[in-house]
C-alpha positions in Angstrom: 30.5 -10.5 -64.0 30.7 -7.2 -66.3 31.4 -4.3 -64.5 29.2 -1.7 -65.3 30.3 1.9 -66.3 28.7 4.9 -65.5 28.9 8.6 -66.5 29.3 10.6 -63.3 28.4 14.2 -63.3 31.9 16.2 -63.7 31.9 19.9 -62.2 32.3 22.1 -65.5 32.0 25.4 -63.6 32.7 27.9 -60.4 30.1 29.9 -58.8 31.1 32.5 -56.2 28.3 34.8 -55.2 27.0 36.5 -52.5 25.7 33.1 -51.1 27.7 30.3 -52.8 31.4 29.5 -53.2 31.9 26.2 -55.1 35.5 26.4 -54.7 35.3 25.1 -51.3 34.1 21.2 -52.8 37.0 21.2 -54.7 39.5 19.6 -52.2 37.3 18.3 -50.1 38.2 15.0 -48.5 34.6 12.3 -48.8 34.2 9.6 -46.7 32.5 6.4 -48.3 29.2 6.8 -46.1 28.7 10.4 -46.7 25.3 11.9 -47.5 24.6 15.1 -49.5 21.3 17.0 -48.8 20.7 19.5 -52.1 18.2 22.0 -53.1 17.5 24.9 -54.2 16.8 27.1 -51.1 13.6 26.5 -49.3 12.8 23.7 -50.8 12.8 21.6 -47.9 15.8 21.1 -47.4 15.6 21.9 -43.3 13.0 18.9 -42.6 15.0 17.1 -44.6 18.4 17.7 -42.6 16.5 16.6 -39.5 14.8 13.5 -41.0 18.4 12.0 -41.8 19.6 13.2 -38.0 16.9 11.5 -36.3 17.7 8.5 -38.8 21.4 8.8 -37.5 21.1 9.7 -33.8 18.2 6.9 -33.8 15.6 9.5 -32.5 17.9 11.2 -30.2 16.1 14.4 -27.9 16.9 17.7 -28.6 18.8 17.1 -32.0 18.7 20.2 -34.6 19.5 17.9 -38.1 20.8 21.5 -39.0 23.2 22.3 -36.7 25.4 19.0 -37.8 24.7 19.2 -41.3 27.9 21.3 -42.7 26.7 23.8 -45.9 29.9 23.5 -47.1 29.7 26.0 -49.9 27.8 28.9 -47.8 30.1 32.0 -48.6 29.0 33.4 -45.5 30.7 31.0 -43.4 34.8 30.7 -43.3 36.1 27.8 -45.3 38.3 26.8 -43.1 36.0 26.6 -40.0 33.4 25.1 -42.2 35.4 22.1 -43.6 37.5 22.1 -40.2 34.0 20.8 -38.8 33.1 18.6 -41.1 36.2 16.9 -41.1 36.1 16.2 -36.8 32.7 14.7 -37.4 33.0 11.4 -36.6 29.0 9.9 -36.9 28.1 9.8 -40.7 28.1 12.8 -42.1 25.1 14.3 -44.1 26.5 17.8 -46.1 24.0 20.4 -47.1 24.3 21.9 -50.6 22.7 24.4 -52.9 24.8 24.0 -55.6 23.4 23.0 -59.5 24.8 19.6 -60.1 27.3 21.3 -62.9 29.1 23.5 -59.8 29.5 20.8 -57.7 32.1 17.9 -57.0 30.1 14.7 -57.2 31.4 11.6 -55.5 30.4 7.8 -57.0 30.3 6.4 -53.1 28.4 9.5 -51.4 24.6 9.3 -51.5 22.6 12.4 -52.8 19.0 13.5 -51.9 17.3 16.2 -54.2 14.2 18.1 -52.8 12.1 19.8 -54.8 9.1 22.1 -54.3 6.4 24.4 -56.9 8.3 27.4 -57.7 5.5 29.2 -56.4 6.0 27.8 -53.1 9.3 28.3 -53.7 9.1 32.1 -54.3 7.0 32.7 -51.4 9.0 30.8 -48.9 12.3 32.7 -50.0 10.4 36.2 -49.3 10.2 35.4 -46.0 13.6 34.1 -45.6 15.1 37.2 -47.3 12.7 39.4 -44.9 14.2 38.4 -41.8 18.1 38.3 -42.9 19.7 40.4 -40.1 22.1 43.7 -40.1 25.0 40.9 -40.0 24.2 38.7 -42.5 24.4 41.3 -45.0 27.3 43.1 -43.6 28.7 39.4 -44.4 26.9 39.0 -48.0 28.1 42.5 -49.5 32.0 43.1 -48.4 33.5 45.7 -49.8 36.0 44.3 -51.4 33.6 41.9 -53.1 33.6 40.5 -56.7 30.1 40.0 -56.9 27.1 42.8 -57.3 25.3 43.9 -54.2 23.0 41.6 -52.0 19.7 43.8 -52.2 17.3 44.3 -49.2 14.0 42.7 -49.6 11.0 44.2 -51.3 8.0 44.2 -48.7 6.1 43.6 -51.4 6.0 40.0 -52.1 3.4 40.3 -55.4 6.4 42.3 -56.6 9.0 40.2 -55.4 7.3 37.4 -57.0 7.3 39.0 -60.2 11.0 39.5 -59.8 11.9 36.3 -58.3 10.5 34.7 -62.0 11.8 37.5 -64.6 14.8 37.3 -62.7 15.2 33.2 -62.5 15.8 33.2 -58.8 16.6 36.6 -58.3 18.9 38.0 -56.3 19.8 34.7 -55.4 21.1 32.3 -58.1 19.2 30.9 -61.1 16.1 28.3 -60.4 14.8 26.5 -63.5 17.7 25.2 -64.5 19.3 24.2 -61.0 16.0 21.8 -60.9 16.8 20.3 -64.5 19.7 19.8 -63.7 19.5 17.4 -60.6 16.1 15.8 -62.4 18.8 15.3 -65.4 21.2 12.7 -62.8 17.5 11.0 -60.8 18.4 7.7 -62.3 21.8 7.3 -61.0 22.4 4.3 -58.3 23.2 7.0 -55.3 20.4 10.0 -56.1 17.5 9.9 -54.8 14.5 12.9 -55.7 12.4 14.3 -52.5 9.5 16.3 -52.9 8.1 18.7 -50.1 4.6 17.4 -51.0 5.4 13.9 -50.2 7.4 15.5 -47.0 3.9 17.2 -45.8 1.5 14.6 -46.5 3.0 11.4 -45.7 6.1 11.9 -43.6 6.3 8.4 -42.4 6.5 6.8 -46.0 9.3 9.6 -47.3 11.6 8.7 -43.5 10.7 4.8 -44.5 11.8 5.7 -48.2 15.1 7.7 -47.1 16.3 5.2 -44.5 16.1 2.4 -46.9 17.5 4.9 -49.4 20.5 5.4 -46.5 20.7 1.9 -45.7 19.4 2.6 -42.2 17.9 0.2 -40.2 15.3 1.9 -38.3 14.5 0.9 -34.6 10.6 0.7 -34.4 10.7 1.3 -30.9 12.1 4.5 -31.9 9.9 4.9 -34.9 7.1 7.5 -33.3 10.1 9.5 -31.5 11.4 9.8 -35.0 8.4 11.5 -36.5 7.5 13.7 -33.5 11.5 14.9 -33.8 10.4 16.5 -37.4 7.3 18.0 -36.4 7.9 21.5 -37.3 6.9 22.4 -33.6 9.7 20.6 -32.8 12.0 22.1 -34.9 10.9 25.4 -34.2 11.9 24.9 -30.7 15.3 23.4 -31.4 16.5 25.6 -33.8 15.5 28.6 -31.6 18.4 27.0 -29.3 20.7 27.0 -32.4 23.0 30.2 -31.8 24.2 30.5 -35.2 20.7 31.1 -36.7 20.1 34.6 -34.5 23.4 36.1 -36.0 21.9 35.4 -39.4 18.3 36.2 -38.9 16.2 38.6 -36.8 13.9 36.3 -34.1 16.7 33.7 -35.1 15.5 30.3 -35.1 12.1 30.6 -34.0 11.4 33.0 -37.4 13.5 30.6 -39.7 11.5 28.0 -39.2 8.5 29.1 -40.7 4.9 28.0 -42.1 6.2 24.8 -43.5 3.0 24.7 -45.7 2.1 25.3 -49.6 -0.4 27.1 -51.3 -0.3 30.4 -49.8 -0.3 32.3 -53.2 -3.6 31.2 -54.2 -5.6 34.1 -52.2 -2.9 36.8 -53.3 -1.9 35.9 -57.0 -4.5 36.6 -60.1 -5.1 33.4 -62.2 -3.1 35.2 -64.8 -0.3 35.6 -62.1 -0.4 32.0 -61.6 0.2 30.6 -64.1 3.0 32.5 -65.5 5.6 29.9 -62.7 3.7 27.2 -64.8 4.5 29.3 -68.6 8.4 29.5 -67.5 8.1 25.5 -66.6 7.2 24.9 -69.9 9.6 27.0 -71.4 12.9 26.1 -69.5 12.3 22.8 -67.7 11.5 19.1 -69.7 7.8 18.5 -69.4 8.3 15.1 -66.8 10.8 17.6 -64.3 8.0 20.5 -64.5 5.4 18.0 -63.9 7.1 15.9 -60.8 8.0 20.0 -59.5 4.8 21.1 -59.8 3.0 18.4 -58.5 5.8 15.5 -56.9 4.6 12.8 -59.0 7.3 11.0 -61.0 6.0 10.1 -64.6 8.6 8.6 -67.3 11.7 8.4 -65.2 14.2 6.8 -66.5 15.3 3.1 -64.8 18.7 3.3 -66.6 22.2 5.6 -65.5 22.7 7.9 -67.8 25.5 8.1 -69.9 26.4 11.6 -71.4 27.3 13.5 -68.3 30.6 13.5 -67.4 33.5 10.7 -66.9 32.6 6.8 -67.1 34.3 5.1 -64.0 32.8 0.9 -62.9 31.2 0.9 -60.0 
């Protein structure tokens, strides 16, 4: 039988910011079974770090997907503790990353899961996150021997910050519309897989049925309901509050991380005018199939074949 060849993604770039430090992927030692969560922030990238623990740990009480999911390129964490931990995992590993695709080390035998979410949703989820960043966090974020420009505090105003967060393309944290292309660019490659924080919301069970089979996880039906209950976001509100690591970085620490969980609260805030300006810079820097599947989660003309321009052509 032919082998066939594809064109895996090749890392063309560094990124060390305030948040990210691609560096750390660069020696970093896969395993054959690992699985890579990636987003842009807020995306839903938390539910799904605890769908693919309770898929692991086979529904296992008072399991945080989080806590054993090592962001390996979060500059506010050391390296060496970081990779340290990910390397004396010993269950399958599932690394978090918010890296565009061109930043990041891409393996041919890891399995990746992009989640995606309306920039609007987006925009309004990040306020909140930035708003409740603690004294030590950005002590951490603005050194002062740092190479990178200052971490700002957040604006209160979140009509303003909105404003900002799309002139600036992801302001202050790293650019948006083009980390989304990106990923959407690689969706038809054999280990990628999109998400979408609609289909997360409004039919759970389907996206943990899609993942596992995605993961090659066979999932224990006994254990099925204990599985869902596990990502409730009560739930994970109440584990994560127990998560130690998320009151250094946050003020109420886990309890405030985990959040709303839900879309749509710009609509009673934003003028129509205001609304559809997320949709006018869609337009302008994303395909119109990725802005549609963003806005809305629907796939429409994906691609069934790998593609073949991206980066060097090893058989799989």
């Amino acid at each position: 039988m032919a082998t066939q060849e594809i064109a895996w993604p090749r890392k063309r770039r560094e990124i060390l910011n305030a948040v990210l430090d691609s560096r750390r992927w660069n020696d970093f030692e896969f395993r054959r079974d690992d699985i890579v969560i990636a987003s842009w922030a807020k995306s839903g990238t938390t539910l799904t770090q605890q769908i693919v623990a309770q898929l692991i740990f086979n529904g296992a009480e008072d399991v945080y997907g989080q806590q054993h999911s090592p962001w390996i390129d979060f500059q506010a964490a050391r390296a060496d503790q970081i990779l340290a931990a990910a390397s004396a995992q010993t269950h399958r590993r599932f690394l978090k990353t918010h890296l565009p695709i061109d930043a990041l080390v891409f393996s041919p035998h890891a399995k990746y899961i992009y989640v995606g979410r309306d920039a609007r949703d987006v925009a309004w989820s990040i306020h909140h996150h930035h708003s409740i960043l603690s004294e030590t966090i950005y002590a951490i974020l603005n050194p002062p021997h740092r190479t990178w420009a200052e971490f700002p505090r957040h604006d209160p105003d979140i009509r303003r910050a909105y404003h900002a967060w799309l002139d600036g393309d992801g302001y202050p944290w790293h650019p948006f519309w083009s980390h989304v292309q990106g990923w959407w660019g690689i969706r038809s490659l054999p280990n990628v897989k999109l998400l979408h924080f609609n289909g997360l919301r409004s039919d759970l069970a389907a996206c943990v049925r899609e993942i596992a089979q995605f993961l090659d996880i066979a999932i224990d039906e006994a254990k099925f309901p204990r599985i869902l209950a596990h990502c409730d976001i009560e739930y994970m509100r109440r584990a994560a509050a127990r998560y130690d690591f998320l009151n250094v970085l946050f003020v109420g620490g886990g309890a405030s991380f985990i959040y709303k969980g839900t879309n749509g609260r710009w609509r009673d805030i934003l003028s129509t005018a205001e609304i559809a300006k997320a949709d006018l810079l869609a337009a302008k820097n994303l395909t119109p199939d990725c802005a549609h599947w963003l806005k809305t989660g629907e796939l429409r003309g994906a691609s069934s074949s790998p593609p073949t321009q991206l980066g060097t052509r090893v058989p799989v």
